[in-house]
LOTIKOL-392660 format. One line per 5 residues: their letters; for each residue x, y, z of N, C-alpha, C. Coordinates in steps of 0.001 Angstrom, whole numbers, plus 500000, padded with zeros to 6 digits. Atoms other than C-alpha are relative to their C-alpha. Layout:
N
A	X/Y/Z/X/Y/Z/X/Y/Z ~ ...
***
This chain:
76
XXXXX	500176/501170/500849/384893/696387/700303/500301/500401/498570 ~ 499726/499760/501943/386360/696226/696462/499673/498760/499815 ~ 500393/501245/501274/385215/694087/693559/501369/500283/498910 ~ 498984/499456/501269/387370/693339/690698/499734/498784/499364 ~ 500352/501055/501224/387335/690763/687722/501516/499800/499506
XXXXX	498343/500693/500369/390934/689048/686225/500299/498779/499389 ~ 499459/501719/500829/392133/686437/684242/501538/499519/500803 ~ 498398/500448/499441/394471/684380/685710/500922/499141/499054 ~ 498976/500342/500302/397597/682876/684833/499546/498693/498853 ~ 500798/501630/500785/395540/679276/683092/499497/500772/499051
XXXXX	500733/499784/501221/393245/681685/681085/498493/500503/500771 ~ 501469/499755/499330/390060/681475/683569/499710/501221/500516 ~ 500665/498533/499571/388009/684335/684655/500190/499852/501266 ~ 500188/500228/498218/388150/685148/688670/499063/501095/500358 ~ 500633/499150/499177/385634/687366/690540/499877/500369/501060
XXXXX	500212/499800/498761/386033/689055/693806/500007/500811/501052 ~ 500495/498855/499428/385220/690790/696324/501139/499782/501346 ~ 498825/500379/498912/387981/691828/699090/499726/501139/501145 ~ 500687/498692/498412/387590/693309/702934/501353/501342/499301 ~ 499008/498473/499817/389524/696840/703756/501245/499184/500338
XXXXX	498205/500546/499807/393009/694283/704531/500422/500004/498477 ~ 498991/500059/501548/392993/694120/700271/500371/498542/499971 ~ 500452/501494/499680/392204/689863/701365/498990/499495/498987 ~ 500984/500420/501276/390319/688181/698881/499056/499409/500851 ~ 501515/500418/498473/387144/687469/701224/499373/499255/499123
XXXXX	500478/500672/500434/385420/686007/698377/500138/499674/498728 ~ 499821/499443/501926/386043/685204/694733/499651/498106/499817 ~ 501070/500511/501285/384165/683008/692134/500679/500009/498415 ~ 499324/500074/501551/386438/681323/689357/499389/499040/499577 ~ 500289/501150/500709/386555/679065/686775/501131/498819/499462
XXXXX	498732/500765/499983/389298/675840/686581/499893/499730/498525 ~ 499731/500709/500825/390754/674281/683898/498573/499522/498902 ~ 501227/500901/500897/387565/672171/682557/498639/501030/499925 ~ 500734/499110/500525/385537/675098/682730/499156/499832/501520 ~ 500451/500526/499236/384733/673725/686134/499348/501665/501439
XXXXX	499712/498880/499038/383500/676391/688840/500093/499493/501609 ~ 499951/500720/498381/384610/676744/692385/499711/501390/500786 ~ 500690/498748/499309/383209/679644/694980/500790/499812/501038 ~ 498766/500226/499486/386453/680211/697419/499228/501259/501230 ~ 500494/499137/498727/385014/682071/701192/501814/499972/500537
XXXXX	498842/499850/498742/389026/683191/702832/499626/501050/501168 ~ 500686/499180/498426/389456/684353/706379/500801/501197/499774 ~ 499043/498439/499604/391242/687696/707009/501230/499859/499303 ~ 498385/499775/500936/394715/686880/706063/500513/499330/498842 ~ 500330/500460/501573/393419/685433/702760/500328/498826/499520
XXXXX	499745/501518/500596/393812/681893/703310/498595/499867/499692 ~ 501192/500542/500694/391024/680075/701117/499767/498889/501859 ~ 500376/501183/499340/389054/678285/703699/498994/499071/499948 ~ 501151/500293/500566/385762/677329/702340/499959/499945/499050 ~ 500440/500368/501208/385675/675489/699148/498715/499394/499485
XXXXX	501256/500481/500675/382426/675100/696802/500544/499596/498903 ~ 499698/500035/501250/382860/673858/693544/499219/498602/499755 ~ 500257/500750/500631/381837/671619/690685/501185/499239/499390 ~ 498574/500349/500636/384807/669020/690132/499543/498525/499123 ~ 499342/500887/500428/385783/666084/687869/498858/500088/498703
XXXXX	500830/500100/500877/384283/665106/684380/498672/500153/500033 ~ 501348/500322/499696/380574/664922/685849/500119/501117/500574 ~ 500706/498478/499571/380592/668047/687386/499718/499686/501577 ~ 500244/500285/498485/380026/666420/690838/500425/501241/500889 ~ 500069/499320/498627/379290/668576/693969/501305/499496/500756
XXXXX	498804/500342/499038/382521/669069/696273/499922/501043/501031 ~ 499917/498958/499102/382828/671067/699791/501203/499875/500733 ~ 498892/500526/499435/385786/671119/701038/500438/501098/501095 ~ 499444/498650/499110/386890/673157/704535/501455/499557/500478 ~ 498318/500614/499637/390637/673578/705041/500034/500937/501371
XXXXX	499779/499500/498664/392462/674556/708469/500958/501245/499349 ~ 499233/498416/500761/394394/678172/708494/501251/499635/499338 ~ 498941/500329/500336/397510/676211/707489/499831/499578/498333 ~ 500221/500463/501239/395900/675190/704212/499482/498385/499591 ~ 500420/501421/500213/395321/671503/705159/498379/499378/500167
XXXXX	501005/500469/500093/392181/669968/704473/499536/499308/501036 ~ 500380/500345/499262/389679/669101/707015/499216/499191/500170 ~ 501027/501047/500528/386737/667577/705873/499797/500292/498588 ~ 500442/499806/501483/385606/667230/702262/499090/499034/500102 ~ 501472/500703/500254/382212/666189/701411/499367/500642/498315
X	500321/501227/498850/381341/663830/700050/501925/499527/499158
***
């Protein structure tokens, strides 16, 4: 397991922690509006489990996508 910390390409901070494949297993950024989102991928480092705080209000979002990237359910 490695940790590491990074600014990405927008400016935002990222945090995360990755298995022995060098997969981003878990990482903890921050979007655009300062918004945060907590990203769980499976093995071959597709995001599949989205947390986050989105839109002006900050509203609660969960969103689980399929291994292809397409969205499955989002709640609410």
């Amino acid at each position: 397991m490695k940790a590491g910390l990074q600014v990405q390409a927008d400016g935002g901070p990222l945090l995360f922690f990755r298995s022995a494949q060098r997969q981003d297993s878990i990482a903890l950024t921050l979007l655009e509006n300062d918004q945060p989102v907590l990203s769980l991928a499976s093995p071959d480092g597709n995001s599949r489990v989205l947390l986050g705080l989105v839109d002006p209000d900050f509203n609660p979002v969960l969103i689980f996508r399929a291994d292809d990237g397409t969205p499955v359910l989002r709640l609410p």
